[in-house]
Biopython code that builds the backbone (N, CA, C, O; Angstrom):
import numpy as np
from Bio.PDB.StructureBuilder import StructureBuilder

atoms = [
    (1, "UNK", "N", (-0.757, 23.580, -28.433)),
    (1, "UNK", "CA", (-1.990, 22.899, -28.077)),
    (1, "UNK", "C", (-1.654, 21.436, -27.793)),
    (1, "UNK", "O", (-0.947, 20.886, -28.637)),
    (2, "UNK", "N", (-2.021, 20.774, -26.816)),
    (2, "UNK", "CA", (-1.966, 19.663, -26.430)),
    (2, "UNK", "C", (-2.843, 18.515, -27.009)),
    (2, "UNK", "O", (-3.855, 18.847, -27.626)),
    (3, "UNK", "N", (-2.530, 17.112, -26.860)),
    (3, "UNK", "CA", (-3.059, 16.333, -27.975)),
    (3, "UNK", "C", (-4.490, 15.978, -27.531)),
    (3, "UNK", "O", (-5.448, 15.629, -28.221)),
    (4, "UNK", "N", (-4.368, 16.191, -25.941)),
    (4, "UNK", "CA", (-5.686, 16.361, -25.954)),
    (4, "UNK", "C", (-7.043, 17.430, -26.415)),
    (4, "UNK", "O", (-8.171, 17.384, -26.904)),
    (5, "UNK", "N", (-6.288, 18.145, -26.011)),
    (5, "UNK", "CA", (-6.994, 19.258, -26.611)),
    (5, "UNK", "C", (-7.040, 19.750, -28.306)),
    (5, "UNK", "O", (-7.482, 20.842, -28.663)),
    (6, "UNK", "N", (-6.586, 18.888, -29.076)),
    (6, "UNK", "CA", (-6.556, 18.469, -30.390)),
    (6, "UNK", "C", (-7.543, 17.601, -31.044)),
    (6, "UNK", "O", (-8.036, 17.695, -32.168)),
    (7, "UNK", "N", (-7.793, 16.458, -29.810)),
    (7, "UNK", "CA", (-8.894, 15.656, -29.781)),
    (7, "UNK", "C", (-10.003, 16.181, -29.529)),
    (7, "UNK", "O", (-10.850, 16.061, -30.415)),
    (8, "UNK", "N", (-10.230, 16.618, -28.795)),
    (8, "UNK", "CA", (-11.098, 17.381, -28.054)),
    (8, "UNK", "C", (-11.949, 18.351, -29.101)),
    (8, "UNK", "O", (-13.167, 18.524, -29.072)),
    (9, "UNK", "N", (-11.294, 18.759, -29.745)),
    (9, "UNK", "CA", (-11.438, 20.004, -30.983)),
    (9, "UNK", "C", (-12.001, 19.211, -32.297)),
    (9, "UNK", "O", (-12.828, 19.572, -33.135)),
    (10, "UNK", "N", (-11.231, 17.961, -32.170)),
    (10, "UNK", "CA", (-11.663, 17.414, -33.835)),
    (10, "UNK", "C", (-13.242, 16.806, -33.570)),
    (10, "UNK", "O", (-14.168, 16.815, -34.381)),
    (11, "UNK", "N", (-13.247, 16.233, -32.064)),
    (11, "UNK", "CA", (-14.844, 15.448, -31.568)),
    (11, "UNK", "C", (-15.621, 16.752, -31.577)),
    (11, "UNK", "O", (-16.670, 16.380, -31.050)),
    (12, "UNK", "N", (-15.738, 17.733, -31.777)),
    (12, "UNK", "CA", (-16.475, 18.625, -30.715)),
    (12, "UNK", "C", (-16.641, 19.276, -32.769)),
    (12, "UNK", "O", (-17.785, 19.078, -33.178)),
    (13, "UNK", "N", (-15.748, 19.887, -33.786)),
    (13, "UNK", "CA", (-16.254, 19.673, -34.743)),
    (13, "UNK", "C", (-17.113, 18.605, -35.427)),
    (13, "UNK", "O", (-18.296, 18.821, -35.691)),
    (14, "UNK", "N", (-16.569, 17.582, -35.677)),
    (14, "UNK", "CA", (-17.638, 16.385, -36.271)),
    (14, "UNK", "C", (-18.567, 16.272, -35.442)),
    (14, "UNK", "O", (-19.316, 15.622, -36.172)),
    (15, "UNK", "N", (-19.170, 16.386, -34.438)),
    (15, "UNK", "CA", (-20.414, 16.665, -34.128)),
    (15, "UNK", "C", (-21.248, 17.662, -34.469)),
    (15, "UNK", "O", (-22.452, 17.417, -34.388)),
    (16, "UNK", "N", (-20.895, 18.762, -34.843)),
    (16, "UNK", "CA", (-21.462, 19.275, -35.103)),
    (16, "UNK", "C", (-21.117, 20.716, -36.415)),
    (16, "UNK", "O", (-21.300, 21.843, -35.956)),
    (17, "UNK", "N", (-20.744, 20.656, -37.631)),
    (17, "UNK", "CA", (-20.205, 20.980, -37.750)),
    (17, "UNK", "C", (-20.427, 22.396, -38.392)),
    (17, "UNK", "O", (-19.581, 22.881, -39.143)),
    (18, "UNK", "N", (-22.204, 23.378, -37.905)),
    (18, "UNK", "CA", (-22.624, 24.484, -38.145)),
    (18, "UNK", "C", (-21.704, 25.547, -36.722)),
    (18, "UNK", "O", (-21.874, 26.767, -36.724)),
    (19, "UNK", "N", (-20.937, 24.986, -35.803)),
    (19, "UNK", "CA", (-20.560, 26.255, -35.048)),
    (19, "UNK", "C", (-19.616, 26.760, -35.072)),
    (19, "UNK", "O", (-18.553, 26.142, -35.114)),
    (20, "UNK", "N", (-19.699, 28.031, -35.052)),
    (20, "UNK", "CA", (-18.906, 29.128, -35.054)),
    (20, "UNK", "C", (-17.409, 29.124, -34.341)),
    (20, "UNK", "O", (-17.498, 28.781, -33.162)),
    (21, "UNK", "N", (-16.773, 29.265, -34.540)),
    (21, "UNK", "CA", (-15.333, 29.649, -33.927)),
    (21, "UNK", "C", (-15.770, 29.756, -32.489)),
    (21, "UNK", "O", (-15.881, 28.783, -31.742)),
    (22, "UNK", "N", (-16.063, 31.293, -32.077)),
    (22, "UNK", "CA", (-16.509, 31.525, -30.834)),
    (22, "UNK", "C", (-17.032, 30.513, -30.147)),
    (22, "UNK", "O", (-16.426, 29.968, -29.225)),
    (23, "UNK", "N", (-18.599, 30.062, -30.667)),
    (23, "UNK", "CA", (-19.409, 28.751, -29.905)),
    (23, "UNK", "C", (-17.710, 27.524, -29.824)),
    (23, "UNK", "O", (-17.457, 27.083, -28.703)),
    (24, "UNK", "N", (-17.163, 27.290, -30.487)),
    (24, "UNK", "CA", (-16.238, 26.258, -30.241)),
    (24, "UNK", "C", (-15.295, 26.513, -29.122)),
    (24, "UNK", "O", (-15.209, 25.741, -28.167)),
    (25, "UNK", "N", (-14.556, 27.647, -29.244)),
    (25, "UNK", "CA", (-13.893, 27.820, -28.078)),
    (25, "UNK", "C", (-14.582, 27.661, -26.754)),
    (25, "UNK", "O", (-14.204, 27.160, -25.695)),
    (26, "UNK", "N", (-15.762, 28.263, -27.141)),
    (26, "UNK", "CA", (-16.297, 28.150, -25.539)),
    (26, "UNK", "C", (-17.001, 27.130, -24.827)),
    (26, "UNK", "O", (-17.468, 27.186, -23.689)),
    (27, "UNK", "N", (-17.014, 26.152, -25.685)),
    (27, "UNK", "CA", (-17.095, 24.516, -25.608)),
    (27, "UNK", "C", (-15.978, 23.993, -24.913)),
    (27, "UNK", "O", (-15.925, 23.570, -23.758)),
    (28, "UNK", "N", (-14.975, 24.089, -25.887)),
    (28, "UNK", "CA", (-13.368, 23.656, -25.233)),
    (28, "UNK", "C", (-13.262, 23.930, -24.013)),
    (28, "UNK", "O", (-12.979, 23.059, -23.190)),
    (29, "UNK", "N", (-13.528, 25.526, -23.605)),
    (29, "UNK", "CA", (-13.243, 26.199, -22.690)),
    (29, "UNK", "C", (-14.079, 25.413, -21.071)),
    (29, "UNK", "O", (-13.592, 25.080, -19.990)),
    (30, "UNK", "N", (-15.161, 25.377, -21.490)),
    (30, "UNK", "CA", (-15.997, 24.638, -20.332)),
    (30, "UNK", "C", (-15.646, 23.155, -20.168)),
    (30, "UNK", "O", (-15.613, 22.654, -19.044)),
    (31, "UNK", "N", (-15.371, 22.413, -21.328)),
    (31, "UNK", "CA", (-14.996, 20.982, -21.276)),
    (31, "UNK", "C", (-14.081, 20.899, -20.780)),
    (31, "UNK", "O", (-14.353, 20.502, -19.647)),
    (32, "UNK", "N", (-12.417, 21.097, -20.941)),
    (32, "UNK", "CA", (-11.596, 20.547, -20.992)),
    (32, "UNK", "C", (-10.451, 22.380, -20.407)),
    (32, "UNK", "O", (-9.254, 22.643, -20.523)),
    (33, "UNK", "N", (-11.189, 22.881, -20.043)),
    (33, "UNK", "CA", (-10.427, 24.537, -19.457)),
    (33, "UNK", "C", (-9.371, 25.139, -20.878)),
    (33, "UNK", "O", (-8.409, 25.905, -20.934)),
    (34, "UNK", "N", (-9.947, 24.540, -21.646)),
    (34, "UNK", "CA", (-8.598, 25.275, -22.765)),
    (34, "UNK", "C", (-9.045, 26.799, -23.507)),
    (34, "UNK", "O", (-9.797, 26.952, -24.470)),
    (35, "UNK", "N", (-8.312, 27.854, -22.714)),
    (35, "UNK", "CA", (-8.083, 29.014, -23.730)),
    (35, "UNK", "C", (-7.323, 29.038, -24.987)),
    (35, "UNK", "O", (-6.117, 28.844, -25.142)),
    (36, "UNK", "N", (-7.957, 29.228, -25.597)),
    (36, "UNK", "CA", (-7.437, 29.093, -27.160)),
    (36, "UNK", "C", (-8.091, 30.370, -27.916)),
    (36, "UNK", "O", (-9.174, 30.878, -27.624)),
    (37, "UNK", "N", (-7.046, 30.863, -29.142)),
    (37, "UNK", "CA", (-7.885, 32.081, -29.592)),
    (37, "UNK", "C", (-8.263, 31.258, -31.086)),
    (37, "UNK", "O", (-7.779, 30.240, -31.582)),
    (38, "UNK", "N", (-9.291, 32.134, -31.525)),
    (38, "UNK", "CA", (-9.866, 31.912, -32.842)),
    (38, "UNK", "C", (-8.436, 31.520, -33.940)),
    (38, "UNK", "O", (-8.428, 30.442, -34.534)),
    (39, "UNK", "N", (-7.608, 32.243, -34.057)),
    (39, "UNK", "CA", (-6.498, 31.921, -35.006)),
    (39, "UNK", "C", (-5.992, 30.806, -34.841)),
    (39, "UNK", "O", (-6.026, 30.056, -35.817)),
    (40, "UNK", "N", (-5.486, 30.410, -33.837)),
    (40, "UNK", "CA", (-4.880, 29.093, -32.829)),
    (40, "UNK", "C", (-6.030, 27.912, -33.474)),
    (40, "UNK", "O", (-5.703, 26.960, -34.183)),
    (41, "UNK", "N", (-7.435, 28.242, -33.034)),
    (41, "UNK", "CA", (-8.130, 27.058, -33.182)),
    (41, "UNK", "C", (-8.184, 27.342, -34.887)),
    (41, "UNK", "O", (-7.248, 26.628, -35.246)),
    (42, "UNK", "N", (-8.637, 27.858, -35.918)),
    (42, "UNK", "CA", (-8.324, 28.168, -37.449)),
    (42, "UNK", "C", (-7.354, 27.036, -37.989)),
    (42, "UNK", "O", (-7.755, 26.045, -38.599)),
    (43, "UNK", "N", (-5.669, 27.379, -37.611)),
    (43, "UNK", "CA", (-4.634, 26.976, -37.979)),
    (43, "UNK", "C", (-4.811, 25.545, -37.413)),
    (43, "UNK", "O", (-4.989, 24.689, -38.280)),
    (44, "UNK", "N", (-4.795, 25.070, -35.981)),
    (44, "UNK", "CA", (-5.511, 23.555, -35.901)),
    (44, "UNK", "C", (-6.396, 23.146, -36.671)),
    (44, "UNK", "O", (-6.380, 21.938, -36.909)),
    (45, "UNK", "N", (-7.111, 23.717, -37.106)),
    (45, "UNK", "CA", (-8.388, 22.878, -37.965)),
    (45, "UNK", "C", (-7.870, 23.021, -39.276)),
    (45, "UNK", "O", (-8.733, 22.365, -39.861)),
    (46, "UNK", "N", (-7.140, 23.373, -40.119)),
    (46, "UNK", "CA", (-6.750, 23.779, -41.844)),
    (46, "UNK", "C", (-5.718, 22.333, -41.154)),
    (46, "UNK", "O", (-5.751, 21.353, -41.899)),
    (47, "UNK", "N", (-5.004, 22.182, -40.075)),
    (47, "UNK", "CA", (-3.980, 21.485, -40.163)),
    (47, "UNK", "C", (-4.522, 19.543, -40.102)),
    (47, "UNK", "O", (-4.093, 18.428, -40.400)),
    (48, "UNK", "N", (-5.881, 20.314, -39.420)),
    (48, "UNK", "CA", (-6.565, 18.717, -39.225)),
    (48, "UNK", "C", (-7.257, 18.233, -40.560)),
    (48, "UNK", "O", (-7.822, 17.140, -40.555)),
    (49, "UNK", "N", (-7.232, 19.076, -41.803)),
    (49, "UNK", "CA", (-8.582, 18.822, -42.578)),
    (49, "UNK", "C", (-9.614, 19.606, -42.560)),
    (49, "UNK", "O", (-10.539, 19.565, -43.372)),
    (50, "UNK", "N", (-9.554, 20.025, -42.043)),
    (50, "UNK", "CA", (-11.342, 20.633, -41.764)),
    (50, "UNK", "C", (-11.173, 22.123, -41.922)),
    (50, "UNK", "O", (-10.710, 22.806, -41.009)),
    (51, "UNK", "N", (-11.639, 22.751, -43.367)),
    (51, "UNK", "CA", (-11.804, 23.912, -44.364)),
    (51, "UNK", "C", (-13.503, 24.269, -44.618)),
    (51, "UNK", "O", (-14.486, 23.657, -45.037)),
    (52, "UNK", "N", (-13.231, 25.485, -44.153)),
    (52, "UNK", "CA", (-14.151, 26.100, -43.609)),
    (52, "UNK", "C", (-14.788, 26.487, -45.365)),
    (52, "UNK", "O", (-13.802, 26.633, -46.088)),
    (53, "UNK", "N", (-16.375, 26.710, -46.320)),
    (53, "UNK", "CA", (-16.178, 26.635, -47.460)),
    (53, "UNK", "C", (-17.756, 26.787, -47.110)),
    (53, "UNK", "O", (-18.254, 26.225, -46.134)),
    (54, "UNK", "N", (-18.546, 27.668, -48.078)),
    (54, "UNK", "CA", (-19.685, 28.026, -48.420)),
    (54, "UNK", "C", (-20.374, 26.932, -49.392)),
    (54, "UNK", "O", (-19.905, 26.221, -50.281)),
    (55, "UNK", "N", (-21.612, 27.076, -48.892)),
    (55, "UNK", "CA", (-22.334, 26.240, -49.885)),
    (55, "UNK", "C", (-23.071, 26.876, -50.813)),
    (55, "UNK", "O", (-23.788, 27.862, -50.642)),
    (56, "UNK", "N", (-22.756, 25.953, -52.335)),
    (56, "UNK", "CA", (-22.687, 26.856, -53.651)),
    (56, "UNK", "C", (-24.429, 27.021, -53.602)),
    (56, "UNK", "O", (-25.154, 26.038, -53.452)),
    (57, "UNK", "N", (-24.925, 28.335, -53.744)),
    (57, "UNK", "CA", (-26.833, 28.471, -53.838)),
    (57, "UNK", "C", (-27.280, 28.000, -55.275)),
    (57, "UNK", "O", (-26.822, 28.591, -56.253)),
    (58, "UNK", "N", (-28.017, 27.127, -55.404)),
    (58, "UNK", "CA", (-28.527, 26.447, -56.640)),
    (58, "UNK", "C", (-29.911, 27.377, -57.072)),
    (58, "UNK", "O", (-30.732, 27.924, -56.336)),
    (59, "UNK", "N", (-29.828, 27.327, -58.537)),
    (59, "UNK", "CA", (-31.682, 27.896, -58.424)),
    (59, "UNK", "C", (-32.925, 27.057, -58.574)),
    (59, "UNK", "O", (-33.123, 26.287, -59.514)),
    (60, "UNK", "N", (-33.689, 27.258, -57.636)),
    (60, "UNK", "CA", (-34.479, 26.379, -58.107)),
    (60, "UNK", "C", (-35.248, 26.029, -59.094)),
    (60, "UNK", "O", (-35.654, 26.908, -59.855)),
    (61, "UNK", "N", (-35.629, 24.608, -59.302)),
    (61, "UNK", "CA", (-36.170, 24.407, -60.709)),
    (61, "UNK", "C", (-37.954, 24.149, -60.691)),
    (61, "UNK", "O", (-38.688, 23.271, -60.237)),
    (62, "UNK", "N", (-38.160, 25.447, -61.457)),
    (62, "UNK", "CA", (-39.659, 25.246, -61.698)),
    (62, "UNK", "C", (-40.194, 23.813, -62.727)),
    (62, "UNK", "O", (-39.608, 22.830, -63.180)),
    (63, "UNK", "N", (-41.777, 24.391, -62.789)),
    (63, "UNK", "CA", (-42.097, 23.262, -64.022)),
    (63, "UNK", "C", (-41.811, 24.114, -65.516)),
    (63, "UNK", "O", (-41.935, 23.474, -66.560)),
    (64, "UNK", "N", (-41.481, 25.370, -65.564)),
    (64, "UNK", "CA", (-41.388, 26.486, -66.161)),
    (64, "UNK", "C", (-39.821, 25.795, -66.974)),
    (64, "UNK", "O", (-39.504, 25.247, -68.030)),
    (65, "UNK", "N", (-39.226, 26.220, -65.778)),
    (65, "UNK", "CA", (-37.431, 26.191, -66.271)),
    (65, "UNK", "C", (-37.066, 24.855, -66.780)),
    (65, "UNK", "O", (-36.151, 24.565, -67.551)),
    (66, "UNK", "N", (-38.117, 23.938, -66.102)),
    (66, "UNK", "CA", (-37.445, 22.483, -66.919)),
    (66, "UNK", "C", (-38.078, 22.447, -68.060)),
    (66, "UNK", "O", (-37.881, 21.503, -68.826)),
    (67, "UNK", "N", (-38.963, 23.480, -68.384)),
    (67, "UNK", "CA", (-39.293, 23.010, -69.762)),
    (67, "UNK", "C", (-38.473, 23.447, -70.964)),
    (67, "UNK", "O", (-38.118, 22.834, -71.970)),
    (68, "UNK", "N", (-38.249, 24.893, -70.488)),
    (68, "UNK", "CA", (-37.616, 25.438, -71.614)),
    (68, "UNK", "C", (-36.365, 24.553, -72.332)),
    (68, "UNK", "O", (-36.196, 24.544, -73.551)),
    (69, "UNK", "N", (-35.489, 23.787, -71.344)),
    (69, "UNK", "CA", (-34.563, 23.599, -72.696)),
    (69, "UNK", "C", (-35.178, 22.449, -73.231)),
    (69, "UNK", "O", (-34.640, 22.477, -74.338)),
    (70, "UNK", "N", (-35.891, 21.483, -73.260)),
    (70, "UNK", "CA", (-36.363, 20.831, -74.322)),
    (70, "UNK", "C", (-37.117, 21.739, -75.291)),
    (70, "UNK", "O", (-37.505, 21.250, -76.352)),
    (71, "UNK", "N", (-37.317, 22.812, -75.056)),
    (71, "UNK", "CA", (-38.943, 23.724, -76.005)),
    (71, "UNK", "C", (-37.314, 23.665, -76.944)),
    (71, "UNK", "O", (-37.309, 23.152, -78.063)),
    (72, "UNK", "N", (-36.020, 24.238, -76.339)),
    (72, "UNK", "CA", (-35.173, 24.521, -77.334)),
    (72, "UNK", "C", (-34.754, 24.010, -77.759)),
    (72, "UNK", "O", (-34.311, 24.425, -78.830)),
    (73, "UNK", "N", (-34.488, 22.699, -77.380)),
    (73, "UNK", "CA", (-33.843, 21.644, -78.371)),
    (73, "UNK", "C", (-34.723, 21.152, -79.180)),
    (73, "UNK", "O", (-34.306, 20.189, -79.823)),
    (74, "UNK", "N", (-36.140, 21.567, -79.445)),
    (74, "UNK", "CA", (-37.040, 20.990, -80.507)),
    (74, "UNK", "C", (-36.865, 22.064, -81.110)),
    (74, "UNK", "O", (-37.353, 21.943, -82.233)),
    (75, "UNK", "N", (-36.409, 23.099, -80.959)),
    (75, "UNK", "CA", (-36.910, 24.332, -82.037)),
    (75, "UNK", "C", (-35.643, 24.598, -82.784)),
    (75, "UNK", "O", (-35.530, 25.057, -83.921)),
    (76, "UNK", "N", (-34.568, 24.172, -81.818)),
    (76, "UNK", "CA", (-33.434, 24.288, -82.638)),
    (76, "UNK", "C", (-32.822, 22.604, -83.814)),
    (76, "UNK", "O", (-31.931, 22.285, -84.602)),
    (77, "UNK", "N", (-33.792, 22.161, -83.296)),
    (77, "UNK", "CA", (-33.481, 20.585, -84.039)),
    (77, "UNK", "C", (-32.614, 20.248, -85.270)),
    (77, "UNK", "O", (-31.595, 19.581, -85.448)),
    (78, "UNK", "N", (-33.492, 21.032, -86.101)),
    (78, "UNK", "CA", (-33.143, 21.035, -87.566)),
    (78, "UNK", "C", (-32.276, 22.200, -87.826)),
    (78, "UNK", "O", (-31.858, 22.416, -88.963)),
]
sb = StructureBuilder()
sb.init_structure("model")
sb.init_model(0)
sb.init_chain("A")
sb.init_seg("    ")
for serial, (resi, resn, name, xyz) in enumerate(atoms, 1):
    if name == "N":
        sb.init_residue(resn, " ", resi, " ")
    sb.init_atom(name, np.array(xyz, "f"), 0.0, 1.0, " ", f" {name:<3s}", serial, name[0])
structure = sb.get_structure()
């Protein structure tokens, strides 16, 4: 891969950084004519920084759930 097309790849992530492999290549592909396969672009991006990683699901907090652990730390006090 060429350094442009390295550049090309790192601008085109930090803009945006919900798309897909596919949607990326075919960005590259129209911008700058670069065929590149999904693995190719993968191994460029782990090599640039940029690790692909789920976001952890939190639960949400009622007026319910925030109460309970104070109910328990008064009941367990003594």
């Amino acid at each position: 891969m060429t350094a442009q097309g390295q550049c090309m790849l790192k601008h085109t992530v930090r803009r945006s950084r919900q798309l897909s492999a596919e949607s990326i290549a075919k960005i590259l592909q129209t911008l700058c004519s670069l065929q590149i396969s999904t693995t190719t672009e993968h191994r460029e991006l782990n090599g640039m920084g940029f690790h692909s990683r789920a976001a952890k699901s939190k639960p949400y907090i009622t007026k319910c759930n925030a109460k309970r652990p104070m109910q328990w730390c008064k009941a367990c006090r003594h």
